[in-house]
N, C-alpha and C positions, 0 to 999 in steps of 0.2 A: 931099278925099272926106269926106262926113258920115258919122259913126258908124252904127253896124245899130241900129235899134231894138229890144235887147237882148229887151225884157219889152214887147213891144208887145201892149197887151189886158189885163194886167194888170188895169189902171184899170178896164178895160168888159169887164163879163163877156160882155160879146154876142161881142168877140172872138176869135181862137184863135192860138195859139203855134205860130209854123210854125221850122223849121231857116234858112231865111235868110230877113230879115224888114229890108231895107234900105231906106235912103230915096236917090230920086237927087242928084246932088250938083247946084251952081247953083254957074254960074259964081265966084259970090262966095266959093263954100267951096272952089275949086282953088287948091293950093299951088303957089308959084313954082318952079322947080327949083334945088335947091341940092347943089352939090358938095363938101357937107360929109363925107357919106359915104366917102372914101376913107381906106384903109389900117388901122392898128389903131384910131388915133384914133376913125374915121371906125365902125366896130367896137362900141366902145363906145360912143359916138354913139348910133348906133341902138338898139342895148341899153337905155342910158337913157330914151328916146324911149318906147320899148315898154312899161317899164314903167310910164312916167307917162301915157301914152294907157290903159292897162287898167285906172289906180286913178280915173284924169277915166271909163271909163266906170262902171266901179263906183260908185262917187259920184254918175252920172246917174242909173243906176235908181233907187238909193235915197230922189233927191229927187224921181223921179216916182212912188214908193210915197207921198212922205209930201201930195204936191199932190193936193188937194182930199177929204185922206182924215185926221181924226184920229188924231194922235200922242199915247198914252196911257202911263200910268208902270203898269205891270203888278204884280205880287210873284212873283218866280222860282220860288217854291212852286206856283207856278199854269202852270207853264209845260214841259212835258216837248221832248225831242229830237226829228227828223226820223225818221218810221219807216224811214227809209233812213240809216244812216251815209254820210259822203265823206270821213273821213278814217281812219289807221291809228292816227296816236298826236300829242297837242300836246306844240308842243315848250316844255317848260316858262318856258325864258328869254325865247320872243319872249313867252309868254303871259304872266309876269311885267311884260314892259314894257307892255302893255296895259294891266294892271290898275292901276298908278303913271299914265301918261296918264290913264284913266279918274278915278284918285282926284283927279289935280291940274285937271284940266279941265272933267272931267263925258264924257258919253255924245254922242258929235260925232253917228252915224250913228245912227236907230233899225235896231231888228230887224224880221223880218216874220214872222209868226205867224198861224195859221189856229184856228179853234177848233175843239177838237181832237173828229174824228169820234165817237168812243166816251165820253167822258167829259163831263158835264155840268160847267161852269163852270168847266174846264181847254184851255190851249191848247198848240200844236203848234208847233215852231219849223219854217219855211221853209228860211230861212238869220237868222246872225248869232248858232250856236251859241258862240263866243268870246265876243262881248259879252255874252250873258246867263252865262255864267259865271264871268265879271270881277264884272256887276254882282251876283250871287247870293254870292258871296267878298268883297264890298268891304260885304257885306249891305244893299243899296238896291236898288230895285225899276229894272227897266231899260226904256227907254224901246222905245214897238213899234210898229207899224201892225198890225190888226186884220182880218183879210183873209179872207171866204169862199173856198176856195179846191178844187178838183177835186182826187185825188190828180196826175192827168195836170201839171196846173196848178201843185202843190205842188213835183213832182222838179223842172221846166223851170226855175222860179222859183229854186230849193236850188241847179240843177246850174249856168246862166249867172251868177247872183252868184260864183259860185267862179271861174267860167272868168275871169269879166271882172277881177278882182283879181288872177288868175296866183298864188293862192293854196295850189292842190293842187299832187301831185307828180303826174308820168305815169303812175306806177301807183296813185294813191290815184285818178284820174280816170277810170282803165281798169277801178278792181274795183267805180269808184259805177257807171261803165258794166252791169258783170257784174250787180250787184245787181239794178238794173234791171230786166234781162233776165229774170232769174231771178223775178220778179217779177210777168213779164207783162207789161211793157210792150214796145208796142209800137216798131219801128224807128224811124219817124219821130219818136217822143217821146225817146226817146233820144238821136237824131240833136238835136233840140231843145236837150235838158238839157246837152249834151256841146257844145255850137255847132261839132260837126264832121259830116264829110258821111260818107259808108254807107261809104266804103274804108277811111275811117279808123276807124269805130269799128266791124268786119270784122275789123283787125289788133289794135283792142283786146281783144275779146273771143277772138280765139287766143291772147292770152298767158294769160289765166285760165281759158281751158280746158286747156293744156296743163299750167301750174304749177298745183299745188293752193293751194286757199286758206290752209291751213297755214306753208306755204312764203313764201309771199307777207307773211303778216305778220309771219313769222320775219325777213326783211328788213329791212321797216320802209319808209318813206314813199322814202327813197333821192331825196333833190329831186334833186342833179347827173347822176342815171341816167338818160337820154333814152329814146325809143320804139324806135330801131334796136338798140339792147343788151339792153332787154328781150326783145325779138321772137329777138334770137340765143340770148339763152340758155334763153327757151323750148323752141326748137328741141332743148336738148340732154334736155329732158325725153322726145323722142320715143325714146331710148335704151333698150335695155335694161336694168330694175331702177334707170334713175335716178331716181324717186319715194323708194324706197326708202332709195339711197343718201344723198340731198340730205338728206333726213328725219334719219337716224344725225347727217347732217357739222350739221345745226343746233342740234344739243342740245350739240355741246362748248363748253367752258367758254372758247375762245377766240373764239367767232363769237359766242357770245351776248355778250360782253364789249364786241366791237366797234359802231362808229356805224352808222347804214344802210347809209349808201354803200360803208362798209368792208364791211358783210357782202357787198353785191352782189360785190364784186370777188373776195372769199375763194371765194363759193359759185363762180363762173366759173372761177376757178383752180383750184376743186378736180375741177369737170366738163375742165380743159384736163390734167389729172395732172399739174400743176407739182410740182417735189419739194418735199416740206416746207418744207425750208430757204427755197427762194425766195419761198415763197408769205409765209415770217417776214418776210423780211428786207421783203419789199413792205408788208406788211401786220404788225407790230409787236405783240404781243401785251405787253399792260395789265392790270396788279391794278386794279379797279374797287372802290371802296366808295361807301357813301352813308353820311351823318351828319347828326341834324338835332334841333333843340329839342322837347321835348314837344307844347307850342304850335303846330309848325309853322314859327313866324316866321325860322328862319334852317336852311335847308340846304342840304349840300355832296354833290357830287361829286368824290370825289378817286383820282385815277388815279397807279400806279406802274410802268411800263416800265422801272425801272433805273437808264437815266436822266435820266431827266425825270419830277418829282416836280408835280402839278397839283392843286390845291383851285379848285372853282368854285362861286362861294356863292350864293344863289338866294334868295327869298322877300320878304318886306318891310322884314328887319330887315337884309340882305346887304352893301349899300351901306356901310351904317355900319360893323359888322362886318368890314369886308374894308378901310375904311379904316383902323382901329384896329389890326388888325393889320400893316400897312401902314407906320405911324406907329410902332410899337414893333418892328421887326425886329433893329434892333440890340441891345435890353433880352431880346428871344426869344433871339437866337442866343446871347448870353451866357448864360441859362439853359441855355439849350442843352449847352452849353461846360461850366461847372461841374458837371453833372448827370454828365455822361460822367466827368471828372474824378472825381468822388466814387466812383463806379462801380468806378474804376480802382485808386485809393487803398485802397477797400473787398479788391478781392481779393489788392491784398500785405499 
């Protein structure tokens, strides 16, 4: 089966962006059948498949943004966000490993950027808000396609480059959905940007109407959270004073401590009145600190539970740093050692 024509009309403004936009398939592009599929193997399999079918199509649009259209090196001072956000929060280590690609290789994909409606000799990003922020931190100007572009044109363009990478979470896709809306746009554009059909993005926009926006970011992106778990625990917002409730349970000091995903499950458990203790013993509560150089070049996250003790180093200089430490653990723990020792000596 050949691929949808993702961003068909991009290239020619005379065209328009519809919600299925396919081409038919020719003999030559039907696959043989294969019985690879079964069991868990067969699981993952398909899994893997999946993902490398959405980043072969991410990679087609882009190199039909950049066919028959100049590739320009911009200055990221010149260049602002999507008047629409699609995500809650980056996650700093994939976005570190960006930036190190980036330094050692260069800029593999451009960005796509419109010039921007209000502001004379400033532009607007599409999509490939990561890459220009890699390349704006690495301080070199990042490569772009230069794109007149409609708002309607803009989100479609922002919301299928995401889809087709499998880059957002369910709900980072369900609240660009909300935005959207909220926005004026209309169904069909939306159905567009989201390359889902009207039932589904029906069931997205009930979860961000029942959950408040608050709530929802109080979370956080939650990637392993699917659409049926959302949709249930919306459901528990139709509750009595559950707005209310959820709001108090996200301010303590143990949900905001936790990962996404973690919150999703704490906040579900505490709509299920699990008792305290269970909801601990599931969900483990962590001293959280951060530490980090003036500079910036080297910081950590370091987590305490008791026990299990975690430093996770982060930034440009991490690698080296975390090897060095690494490399002297036995010279540490000895320090270690004598320090307590003196310690000890000292109070008799």
């Amino acid at each position: 089966m050949a691929r949808k024509n993702i961003l068909s009309g991009l290239m020619d403004d005379s065209k328009k962006f519809t919600a299925v936009n396919s081409e038919p398939a020719s003999d030559g592009d039907r696959q043989p059948i294969s019985f690879k599929g079964i069991g868990a193997l067969g699981a993952v399999t398909r899994s893997i498949d999946a993902l490398a079918s959405r980043a072969d199509a991410a990679r087609a649009i882009e190199e039909k943004l950049a066919h028959g259209e100049t590739v320009i090196d911009l200055d990221t001072a010149l260049i602002e966000d999507s008047f629409v956000s699609d995500r809650l929060a980056h996650n700093d280590e994939q976005f570190q490993e960006l930036v190190e690609a980036i330094r050692l290789r260069g800029q593999d994909s451009p960005i796509l950027v419109r010039p921007h409606p209000e502001k004379d000799g400033k532009y607007q990003i599409a999509f490939g808000h990561r890459r220009a922020r890699a390349a704006k931190e690495l301080g070199r100007p990042v490569r772009a396609v230069v794109k007149k572009l409609a708002d309607r044109d803009h989100v479609i363009a922002q919301g299928q480059e995401n889809s087709a990478r499998a880059d957002l979470s369910f709900i980072e896709r369900t609240m660009f959905a909300d935005k959207l809306d909220k926005l004026g746009f209309d169904r069909e554009t939306i159905m567009a940007a989201l390359s889902a059909d009207k039932t589904t993005i029906s069931k997205m926009l009930s979860v961000t109407r029942r959950i408040p926006e608050g709530v929802l970011s109080a979370i956080g992106a939650a990637r392993a959270t699917g659409r049926d778990r959302w949709h249930d625990l919306s459901v528990k917002f139709e509750e009595e004073n559950a707005t209310e409730r959820a709001t108090l349970f996200i301010e303590t000091p143990a949900f905001e401590a936790a990962e996404p995903d973690a919150r999703f499950e704490m906040l579900v458990a505490f709509f299920s009145k699990k008792p305290a203790s269970t909801a601990q013993t599931t969900m483990p509560t962590s001293a959280v600190s951060q530490w980090q150089l003036r500079d910036g070049s080297v910081k950590a996250k370091i987590k305490d539970d008791g026990k299990q003790f975690t430093i996770a180093l982060r930034a440009g200089k991490a690698s080296a740093f975390g090897t060095y430490i690494a490399d002297n653990l036995d010279r540490l723990y000895e320090a270690f050692e004598n320090s307590r020792n003196i310690g000890k000596n000292g109070d008799q």
